[in-house]
N, C-alpha and C positions, 0 to 999 in steps of 0.2 A: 346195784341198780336192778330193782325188780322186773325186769325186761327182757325178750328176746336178745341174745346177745347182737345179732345182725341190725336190729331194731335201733341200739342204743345209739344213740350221738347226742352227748350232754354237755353243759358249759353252767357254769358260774356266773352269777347275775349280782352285784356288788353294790348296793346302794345304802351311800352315807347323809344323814339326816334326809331320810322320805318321809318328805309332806311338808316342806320348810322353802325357804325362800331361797337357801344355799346347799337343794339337793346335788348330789352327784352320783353318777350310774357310772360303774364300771363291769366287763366280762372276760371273762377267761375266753382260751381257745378252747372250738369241742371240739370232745373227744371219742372217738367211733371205733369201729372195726377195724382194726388195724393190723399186721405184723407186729411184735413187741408192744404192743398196746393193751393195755386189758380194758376193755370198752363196758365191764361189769365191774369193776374196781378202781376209777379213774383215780389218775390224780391229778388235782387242781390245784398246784407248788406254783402260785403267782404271787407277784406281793402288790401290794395298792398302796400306793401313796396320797394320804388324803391331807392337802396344807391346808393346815387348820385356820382360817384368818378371825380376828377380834369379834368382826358384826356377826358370826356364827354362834359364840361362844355368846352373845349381848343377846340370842333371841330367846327368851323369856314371855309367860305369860305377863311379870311385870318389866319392864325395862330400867327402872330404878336397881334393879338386885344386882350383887356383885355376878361375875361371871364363874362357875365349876371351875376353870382352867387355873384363870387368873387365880384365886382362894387358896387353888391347892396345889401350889410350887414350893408349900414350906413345909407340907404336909402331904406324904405321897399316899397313903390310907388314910381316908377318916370318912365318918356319916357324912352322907349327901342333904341338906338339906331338902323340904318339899318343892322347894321352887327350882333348886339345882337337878329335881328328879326330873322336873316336867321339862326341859331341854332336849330335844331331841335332836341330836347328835348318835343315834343308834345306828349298828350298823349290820345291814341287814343280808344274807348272803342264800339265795334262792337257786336252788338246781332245777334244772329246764331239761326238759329232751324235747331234743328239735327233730326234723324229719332225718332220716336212719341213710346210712350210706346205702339201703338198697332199696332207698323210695319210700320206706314204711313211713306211717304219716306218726308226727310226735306225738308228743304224749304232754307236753304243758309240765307245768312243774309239776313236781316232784315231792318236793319238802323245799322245808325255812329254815333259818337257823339266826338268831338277833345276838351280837355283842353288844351290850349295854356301856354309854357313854361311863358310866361309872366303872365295868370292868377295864375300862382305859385308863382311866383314871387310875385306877391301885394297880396298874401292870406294872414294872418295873421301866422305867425309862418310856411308860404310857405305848409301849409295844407286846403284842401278844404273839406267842409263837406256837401254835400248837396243830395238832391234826384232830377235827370233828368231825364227827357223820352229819349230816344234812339227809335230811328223809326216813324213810324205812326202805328196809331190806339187805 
C-alpha cells in the first residue's frame, strides 16, 4: 500500500455483476495498524460466495440466447460466443483506504482488479484460487 504506514486501513470491495439488475456487493474486514498485522502488505484471505441463480445467467442484450453457464457444463474451455461476452457477470474487486486508525483522512480507492465471467467459466470446478495485487505499489 503506497501509504503512510499509520495512514493505512484498507478493505476489499467485492462486486458481482455491476450494473445489472442482479448486482451484489460484498467487503472484507480493514485492515490497519495493528500488532501482527502488516497494514502495508494486507491480506484479504475472504471467500465470497456468489449463488449463481438462472435469471442472471438469462441477462443478455438478447434474451432468446442460450445462457454461458447452462452451454458450458459439457464443455469446461471453449470460445465464449459475442453475445456470452456481453453478460456481465464480472467480478470486480476494488481496494479502498478508509480513514487511518489515527484520524488520517482516506485516501478512496486504490486500484481494481475484474475477473471475467469467462475466467470462471474455464476455472476448474468454476473456482479460482489465487493471490493478485489490486493497485500499485
Amino acid at each position: 500500500i503506497p501509504l503512510p504506514k499509520s495512514d493505512a486501513a484498507t478493505y476489499v470491495k467485492v462486486v458481482y455483476g455491476k450494473g445489472s439488475e442482479h448486482e451484489t456487493t460484498f467487503y472484507t474486514g480493514t485492515v490497519v495498524d495493528y500488532p501482527g498485522y502488516d497494514a502495508l502488505n494486507p491480506m484479504f484471505d475472504c471467500v465470497f460466495h456468489v449463488p449463481v441463480t438462472s435469471a442472471m445467467l438469462r441477462q443478455t442484450s438478447s434474451p432468446k440466447k442460450k445462457s454461458a453457464l447452462g452451454s458450458s457444463m459439457s464443455k469446461s474451455i471453449r470460445k465464449l460466443s459475442e453475445v456470452e461476452k456481453r453478460i456481465n457477470n464480472d467480478i470486480e474487486f476494488t481496494l479502498v483506504d478508509t480513514e487511518g486508525a489515527n484520524g488520517t483522512a482516506g485516501h478512496g480507492e486504490l486500484g481494481t482488479m475484474v475477473v471475467t465471467h469467462e475466467d470462471l467459466l474455464r476455472a476448474y470446478r468454476h473456482t479460482i484460487t489465487a493471490t493478485r495485487s489490486i493497485g500499485e505499489g
